[in-house]
N, C-alpha and C positions, 0 to 999 in steps of 0.2 A: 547488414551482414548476410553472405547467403545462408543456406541451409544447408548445402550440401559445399562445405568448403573447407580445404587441406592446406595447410601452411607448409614451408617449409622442411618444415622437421620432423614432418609424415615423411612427401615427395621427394627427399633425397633419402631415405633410410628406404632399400630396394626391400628388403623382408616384412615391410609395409607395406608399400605403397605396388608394389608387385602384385601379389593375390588381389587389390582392388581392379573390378572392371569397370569400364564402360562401354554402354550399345546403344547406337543411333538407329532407326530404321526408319523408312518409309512405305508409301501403300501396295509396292509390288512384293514384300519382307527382301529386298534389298538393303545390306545393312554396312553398317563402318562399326567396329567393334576393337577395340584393343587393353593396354589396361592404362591406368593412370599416366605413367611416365613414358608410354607412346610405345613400350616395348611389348611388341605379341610374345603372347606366352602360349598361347595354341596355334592350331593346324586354322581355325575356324578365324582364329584374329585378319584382319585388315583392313585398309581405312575405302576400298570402294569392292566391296563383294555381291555378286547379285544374280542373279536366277538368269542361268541360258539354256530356256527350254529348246531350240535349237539341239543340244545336246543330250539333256539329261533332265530329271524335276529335283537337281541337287544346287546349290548355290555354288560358286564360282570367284574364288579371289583373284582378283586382277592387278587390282595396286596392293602390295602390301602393306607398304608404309612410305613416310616422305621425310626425309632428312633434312634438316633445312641449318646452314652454315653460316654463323656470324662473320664477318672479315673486316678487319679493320685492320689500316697499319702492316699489311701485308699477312696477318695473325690471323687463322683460322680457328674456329671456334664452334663445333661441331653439336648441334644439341641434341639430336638420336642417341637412341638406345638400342643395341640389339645384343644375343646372347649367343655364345659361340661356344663351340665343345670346349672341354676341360674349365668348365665356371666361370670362362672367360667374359666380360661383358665389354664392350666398344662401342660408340665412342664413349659414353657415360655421359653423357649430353643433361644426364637428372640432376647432378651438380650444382645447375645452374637455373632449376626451378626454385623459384621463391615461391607460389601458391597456383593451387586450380583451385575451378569455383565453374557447378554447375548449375548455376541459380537461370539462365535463359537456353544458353549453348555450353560444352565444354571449353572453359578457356581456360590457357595455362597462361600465367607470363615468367617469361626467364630474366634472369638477371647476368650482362658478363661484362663486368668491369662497370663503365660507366653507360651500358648500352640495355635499356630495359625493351625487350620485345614483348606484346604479347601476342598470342596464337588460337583464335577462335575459330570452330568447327562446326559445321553444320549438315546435315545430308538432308538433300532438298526433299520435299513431301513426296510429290507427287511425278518426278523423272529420277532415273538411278544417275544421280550426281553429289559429288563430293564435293562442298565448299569448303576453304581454307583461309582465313582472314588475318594477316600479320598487319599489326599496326607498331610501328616505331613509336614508342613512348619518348623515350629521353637517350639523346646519344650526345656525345662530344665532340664528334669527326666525323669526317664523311665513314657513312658505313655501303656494304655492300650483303645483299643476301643469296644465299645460294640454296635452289631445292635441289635434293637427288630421289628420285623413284624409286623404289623397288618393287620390282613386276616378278609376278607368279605364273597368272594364267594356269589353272588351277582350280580343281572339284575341291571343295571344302573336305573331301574324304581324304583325299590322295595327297601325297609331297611332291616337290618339282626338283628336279635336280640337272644339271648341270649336262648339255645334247648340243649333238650340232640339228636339231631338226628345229630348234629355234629361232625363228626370225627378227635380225637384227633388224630389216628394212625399217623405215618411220619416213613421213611425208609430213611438212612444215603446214602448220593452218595460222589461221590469226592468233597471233602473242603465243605459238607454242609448238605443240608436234601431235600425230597422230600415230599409234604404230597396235600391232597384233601378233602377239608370237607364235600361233598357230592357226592352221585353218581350224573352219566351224566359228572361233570366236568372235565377237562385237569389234570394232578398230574402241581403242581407247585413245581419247581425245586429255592432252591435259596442255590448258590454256593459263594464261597470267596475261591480267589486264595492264599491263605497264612495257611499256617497252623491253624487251630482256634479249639474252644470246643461252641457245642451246649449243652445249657440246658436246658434242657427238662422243664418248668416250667409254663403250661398250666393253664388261664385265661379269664376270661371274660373281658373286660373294656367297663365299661357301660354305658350308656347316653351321649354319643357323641352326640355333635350338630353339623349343618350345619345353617348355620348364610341365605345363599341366599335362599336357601329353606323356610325357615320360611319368609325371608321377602316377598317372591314371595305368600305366603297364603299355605302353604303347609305342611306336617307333619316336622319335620326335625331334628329326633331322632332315633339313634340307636346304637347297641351294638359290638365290634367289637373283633374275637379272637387272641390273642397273644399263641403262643403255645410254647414261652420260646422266648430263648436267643443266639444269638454268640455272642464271646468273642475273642479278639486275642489282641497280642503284634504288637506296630507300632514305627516301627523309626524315628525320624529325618531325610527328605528327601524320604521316604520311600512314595511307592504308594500303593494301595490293593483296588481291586475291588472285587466289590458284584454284580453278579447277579440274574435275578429274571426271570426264562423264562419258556413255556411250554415243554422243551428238555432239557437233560443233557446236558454240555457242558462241554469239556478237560479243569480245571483250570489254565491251561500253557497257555491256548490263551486267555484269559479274557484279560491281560496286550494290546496285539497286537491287540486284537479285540476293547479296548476301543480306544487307541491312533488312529485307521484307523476311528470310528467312528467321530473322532473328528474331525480329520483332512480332510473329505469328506464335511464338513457344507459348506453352502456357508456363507459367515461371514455376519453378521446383522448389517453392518458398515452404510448402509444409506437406505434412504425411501423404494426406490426402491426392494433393498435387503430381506428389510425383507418383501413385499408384494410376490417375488417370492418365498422365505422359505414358508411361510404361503398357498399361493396357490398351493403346492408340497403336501401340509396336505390335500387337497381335492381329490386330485385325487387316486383312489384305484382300487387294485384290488381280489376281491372276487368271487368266485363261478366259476370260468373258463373266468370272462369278466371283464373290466374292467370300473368304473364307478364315476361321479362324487358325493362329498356326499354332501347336501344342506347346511350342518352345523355341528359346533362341538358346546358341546358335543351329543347333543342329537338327531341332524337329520338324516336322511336317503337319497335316490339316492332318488329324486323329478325332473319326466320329465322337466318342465318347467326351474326348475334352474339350471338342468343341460345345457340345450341348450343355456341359457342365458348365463353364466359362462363361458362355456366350450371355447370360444373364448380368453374370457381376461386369462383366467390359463395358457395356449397351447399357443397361436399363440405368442401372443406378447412377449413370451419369446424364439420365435424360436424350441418351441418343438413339432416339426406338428407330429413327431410319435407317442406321449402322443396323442394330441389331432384323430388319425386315430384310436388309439387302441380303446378309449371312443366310436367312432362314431361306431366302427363293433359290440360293445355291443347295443348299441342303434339302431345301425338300424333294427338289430333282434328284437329288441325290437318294433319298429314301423312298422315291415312287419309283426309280428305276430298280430299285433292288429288292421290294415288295412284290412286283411283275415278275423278276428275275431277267434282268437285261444285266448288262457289264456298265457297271459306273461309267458314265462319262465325265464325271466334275471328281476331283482330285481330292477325294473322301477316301480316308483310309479307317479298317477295323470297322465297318460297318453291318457286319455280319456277326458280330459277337454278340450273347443275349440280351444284355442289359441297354444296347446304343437304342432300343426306339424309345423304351420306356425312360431314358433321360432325356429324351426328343421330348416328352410329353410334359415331365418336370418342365423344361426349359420352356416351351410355351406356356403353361401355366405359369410362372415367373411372370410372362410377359400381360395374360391374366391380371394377375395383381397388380404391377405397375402401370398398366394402361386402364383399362377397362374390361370386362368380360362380356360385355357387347361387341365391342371390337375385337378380342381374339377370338371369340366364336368366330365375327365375319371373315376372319383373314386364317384363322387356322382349325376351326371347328370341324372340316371335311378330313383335315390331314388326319387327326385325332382319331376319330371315325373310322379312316382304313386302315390304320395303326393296331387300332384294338382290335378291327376284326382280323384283321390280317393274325393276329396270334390268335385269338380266338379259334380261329379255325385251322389252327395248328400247321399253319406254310412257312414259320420260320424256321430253319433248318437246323438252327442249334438250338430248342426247347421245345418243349409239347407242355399243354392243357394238360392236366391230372383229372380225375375225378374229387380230391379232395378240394380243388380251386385255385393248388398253385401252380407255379412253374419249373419242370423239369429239366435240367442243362444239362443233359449226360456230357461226355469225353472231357472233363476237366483232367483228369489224369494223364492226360498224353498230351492236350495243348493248353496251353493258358486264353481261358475264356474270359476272368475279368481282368479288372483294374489293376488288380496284384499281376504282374503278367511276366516275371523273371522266369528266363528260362537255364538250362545247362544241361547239355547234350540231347538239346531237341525237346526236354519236359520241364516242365512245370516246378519251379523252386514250391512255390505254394501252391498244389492241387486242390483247386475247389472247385465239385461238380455235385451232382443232384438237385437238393435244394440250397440254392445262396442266396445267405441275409439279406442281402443289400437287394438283389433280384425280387424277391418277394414283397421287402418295401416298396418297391418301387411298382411293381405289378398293384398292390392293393392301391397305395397313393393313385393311380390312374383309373382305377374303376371306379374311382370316389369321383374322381375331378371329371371325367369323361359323364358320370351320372349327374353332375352338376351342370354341364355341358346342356347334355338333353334335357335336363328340369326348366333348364331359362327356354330353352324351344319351344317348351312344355309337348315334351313327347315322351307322358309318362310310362304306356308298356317299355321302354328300351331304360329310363329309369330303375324301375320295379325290375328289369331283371340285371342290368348290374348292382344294383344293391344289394339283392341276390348274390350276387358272386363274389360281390366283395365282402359279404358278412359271411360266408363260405371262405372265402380265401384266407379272411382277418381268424376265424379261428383256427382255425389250421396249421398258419405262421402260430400263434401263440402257443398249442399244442408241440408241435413241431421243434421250435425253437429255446423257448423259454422255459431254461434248469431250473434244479431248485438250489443252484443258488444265489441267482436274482438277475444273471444273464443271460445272451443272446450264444446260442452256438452260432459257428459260422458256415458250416455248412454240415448237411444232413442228408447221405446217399446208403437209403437203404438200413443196412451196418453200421457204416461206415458214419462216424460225424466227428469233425473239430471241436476240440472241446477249449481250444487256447483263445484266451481274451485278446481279441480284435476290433481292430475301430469301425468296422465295415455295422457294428449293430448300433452306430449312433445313427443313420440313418431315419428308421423308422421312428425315432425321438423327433428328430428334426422338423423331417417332412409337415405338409399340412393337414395331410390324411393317417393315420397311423390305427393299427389292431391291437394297439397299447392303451392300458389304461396308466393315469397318471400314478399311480405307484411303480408301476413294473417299470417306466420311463424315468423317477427319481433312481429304483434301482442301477438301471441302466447308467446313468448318468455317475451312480457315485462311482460305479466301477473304470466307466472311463477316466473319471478325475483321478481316483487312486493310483493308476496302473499304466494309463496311455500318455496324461497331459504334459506334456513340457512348455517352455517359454514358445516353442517355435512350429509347434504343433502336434498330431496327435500321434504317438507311436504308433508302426505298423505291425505290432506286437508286444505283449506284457515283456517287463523282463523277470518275470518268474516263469517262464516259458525256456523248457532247457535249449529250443531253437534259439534266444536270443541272441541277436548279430546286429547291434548299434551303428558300428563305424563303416560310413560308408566309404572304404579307403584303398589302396592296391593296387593290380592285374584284374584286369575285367571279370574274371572267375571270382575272385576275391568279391568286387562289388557286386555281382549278381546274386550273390547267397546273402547280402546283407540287405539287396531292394527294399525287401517287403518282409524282413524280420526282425525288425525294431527301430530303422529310421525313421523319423518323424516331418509328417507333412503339413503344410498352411493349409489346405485346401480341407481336410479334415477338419482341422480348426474351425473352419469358415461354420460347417454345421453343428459342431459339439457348442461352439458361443450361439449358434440361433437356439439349438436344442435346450440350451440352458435357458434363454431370455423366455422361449416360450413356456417353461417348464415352470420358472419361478418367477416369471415378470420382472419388474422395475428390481426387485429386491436383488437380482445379480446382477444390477447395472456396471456398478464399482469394481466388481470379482471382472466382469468383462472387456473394462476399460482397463485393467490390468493387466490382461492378459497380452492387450493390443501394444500394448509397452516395445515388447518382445520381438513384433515384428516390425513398428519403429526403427527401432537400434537396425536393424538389420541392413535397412537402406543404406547404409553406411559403410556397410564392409560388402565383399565378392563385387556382384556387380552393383554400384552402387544407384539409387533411387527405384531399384526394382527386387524381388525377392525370388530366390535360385528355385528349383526345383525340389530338393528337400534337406533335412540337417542329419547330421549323428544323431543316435537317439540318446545320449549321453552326454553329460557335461563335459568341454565346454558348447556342445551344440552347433559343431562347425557348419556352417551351408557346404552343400556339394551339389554336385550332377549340375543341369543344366543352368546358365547364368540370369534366365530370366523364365518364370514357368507362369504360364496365364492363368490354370486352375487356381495353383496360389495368389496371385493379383486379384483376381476374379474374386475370390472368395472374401478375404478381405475388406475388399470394397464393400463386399455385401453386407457386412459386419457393419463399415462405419456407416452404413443408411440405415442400418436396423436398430442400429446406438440412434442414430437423430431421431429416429420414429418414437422410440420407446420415452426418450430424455424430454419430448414435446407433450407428453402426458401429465 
């Protein structure tokens, strides 16, 4: 039985089986996304969407979806879903699922009458192509199938609607048609290996909804063209694929080409499984470099979360080539901006305080999973101009202190960290001066950077950051740590946060810390009391009158709830290491229980992947983005830190 598999009696109940997604992608983050019963419920849904720098650095729905029509006995039989104004839904085509099951590929099979089809999907690795594989199970009579397209041509931001500036033209290629409905775009090629007849039967189909869009406060209407029809004859037993790509392709290899894509999956058979499928979805490569993306559908390559992620994707799956190729894009990316040149590689937010010192984190990761002979050789120099580069105070948004830490002025007027919601132009959560998390991570690197130079044995450069970092380490404690056993979160001046935030499990975590193991038990019980849910770690107490759990509404609405009491995985990820290192073996059990939590999860929103973050409240819904890498990432790193520990 698979692991990721829906019966019946999910798949036709829409208030089910609707809010579940699924996301296919491949290495250019061109992706096929829609939800379970094939019905898009966002702007971002479609079964071939994919990047045309050409235009824009936004991705691009082209095919939205593909209809595909049983016929027998002159009876048509319609298995799409789509959703139309006034709650209306047509054809209702989910009727006639009997079960998915995404144990290799997404497959559905329907059931109509005596005629069992199933429908297996694939988007090829490494070219933006949409495979589609209908195989006749069991029929009674000759049957007939029919696909219809629906074409957008289309920024994932924008709607399409209904012009005469759209091109109806299409040009016939092997088993199919070619066509493009405005300049600037790719031709879309959509091919069937079997002999079939297109018909030319050009339309509009109007007032399509998107169900998530409107609930999120947003427009969530629009128009989509069908420019006809294929048609062919299918057997009993019989297989025939469709695809859908930006190149022709020989109709003789569609058969060999779908069955290699299937058989290359890694199977979605347990937890683990499907967090390394899902973290494969992140990592891309564009533009000559290769790069982490912060999120599907709608993110982009974001400094910060690439260097946070890029450990948990890479390492703990043993794929340190994955994780060198990211770092050579990135570190172009951080010597151009250390110089002060204009980024050439497709790094965003790298300018913010905290992105080099998670740069440092992330290679030390690589540290520990590899060797520290070999990070020295391959990223020992980067390290080096990193720290001097702040050191001698040229980043633009912090200064060197004389007490040892680091300075962020203008958090009040822009959002410089993690917490980064804003509304009308500022800061939902202003944090500027001294920030927790900034300071861990400044200490954490003058340890490691002095570990660095100790294997060189270049003890002067030693001897003076241990210096700084026993300078800096009191300081943060001074600075930061109440009495009443927590971490403020930020300290400008006057001014300081006194509201319990997760941003001070950090320096628990890390492997360098200005904590002794008391003030780190304290730290710790506070998180557990006040932050911990099933699903991660609240982005605020709720005894904090700011409390705002539900992340739910009009974009205003979600903006003031980002970062004041939803709860995230990627926090998790350090409060379970903070814990393991904290209390060893003895929280094995408290840990492997917590992991429960984000198990079940794979299951619902987008399923074998985990969203971006939850309510901070029961029942703990997923919201925001349908697949978030910091969370994947994190996680993973959890379940290699459980086998390290569980091996003792």
């Amino acid at each position: 039985m698979s692991y990721l598999r829906f019966d019946k009696t999910l798949m036709t109940n829409l208030q089910d089986s609707l809010p579940k997604e699924i996301l296919r992608s491949n290495r250019s983050g061109a992706y096929s996304c829609s939800s379970l019963v094939d019905c898009n419920t966002r702007k971002y849904h479609g079964l071939l969407v994919v990047p045309v720098p050409e235009l824009d650095d936004e991705n691009h729905v082209l095919l939205s979806s593909l209809d595909a029509t049983v016929i027998q006995h002159g009876a048509e039989f319609n298995l799409g879903l789509h959703k139309y104004q006034g709650d209306n839904f047509s054809p209702r085509g989910h009727k006639y699922i009997r079960e998915f099951d995404s144990l290799q590929v997404p497959t559905t099979t329907y059931r109509v009458g005596g005629v069992v089809l199933k429908r297996e999907q694939v988007f090829q690795h490494f070219e933006d192509r949409v495979i589609i594989r209908y195989t006749l199970v069991d029929a009674h009579s000759e049957t007939t199938l029919r696909l219809t397209p629906y074409l957008a041509f289309r920024s994932v931001r924008e709607f399409t609607h209904e012009n005469s500036m759209a091109s109806r033209d299409y040009q016939p290629v092997e088993g199919g048609i070619k066509t493009c409905m405005y300049p600037g775009y790719p031709e879309l090629y959509m091919q069937i290996n079997t002999p079939n007849e297109f018909v030319f039967n050009p339309d509009w189909y109007r007032g399509i909804e998107y169900i998530k869009e409107q609930e999120r406060g947003y427009a969530g209407n629009e128009d989509l063209y069908v420019p006809g029809y294929f048609e062919f004859k299918i057997k009993k037993g019989e297989s025939v694929v469709f695809s859908a790509g930006l190149s022709e392709i020989k109709t003789k290899d569609l058969a060999g080409l779908a069955e290699f894509e299937v058989n290359v999956r890694t199977p979605r058979d347990n937890f683990y499984n499907n967090l390394v499928n899902s973290a494969h979805q992140f990592v891309v490569h564009r533009d000559h470099g290769d790069y982490v993306l912060a999120g599907y559908p709608w993110f982009k390559c974001r400094a910060r979360d690439m260097f946070i992620s890029l450990p948990g994707l890479t390492l703990t799956n043993g794929e340190i080539e994955k994780f060198e190729l990211v770092m050579k894009t990135a570190e172009k990316g951080i010597r151009e901006f250390i110089v002060g040149k204009p980024l050439s590689v497709k790094i965003y937010e790298m300018e913010h305080p905290d992105v080099l010192l998670w740069a440092v984190w992330c290679i030390q990761q690589y540290g520990k999973l590899t060797s520290m002979q070999k990070c020295i050789e391959k990223y020992g120099e980067l390290v080096r101009d990193i720290m001097v580069y702040i050191h001698d105070d040229k980043h633009p948004s912090m200064q060197l202190m004389d007490n040892g830490m680091l300075y962020a002025p203008g958090g009040m007027d822009k959002a410089i960290t993690w917490m980064n919601s804003t509304a009308n132009g500022r800061p939902i959560v202003p944090r500027s001066g001294y920030i927790v998390e900034l300071e861990a991570l400044w200490y954490n690197a003058l340890k490691f950077s002095a570990e660095i130079y100790r294997q060189r044995g270049e003890d002067d450069y030693v001897n003076n950051l241990e210096t700084m970092a026993e300078k800096a380490g009191k300081s943060f404690v001074d600075t930061f740590l109440n009495q009443h056993g927590y971490l403020l979160d930020y300290v400008d001046g006057q001014m300081m946060s006194w509201e319990v935030r997760p941003n001070m499990i950090f320096p628990v975590a890390f492997d360098y810390s200005p904590l002794d193991k008391a003030q780190k038990k304290a730290i710790l019980d506070f998180c557990t009391k006040e932050l911990l849910t099933p699903k991660g770690l609240r982005s605020l107490s709720p005894k904090s009158g700011s409390y705002n759990p539900m992340y739910t509404g009009p974009q205003i609405k979600r903006d003031y709830a980002y970062h004041q009491g939803t709860a995230w995985p990627w926090l998790a990820g350090f409060y379970m290491e903070a814990c393991l290192r904290v209390f060893g073996r003895s929280r094995l059990s408290f840990v492997e229980r917590q992991m429960v939590g984000y198990e079940e999860e794979l299951f619902y929103h987008c399923i074998g992947t985990l969203p971006e973050l939850f309510d901070g409240n029961p029942p703990f819904h997923g919201r925001g983005a349908i697949s978030f890498a910091m969370n994947v990432a994190e996680i993973m790193r959890v379940v290699k830190l459980l086998d390290k520990y569980n091996q003792y």
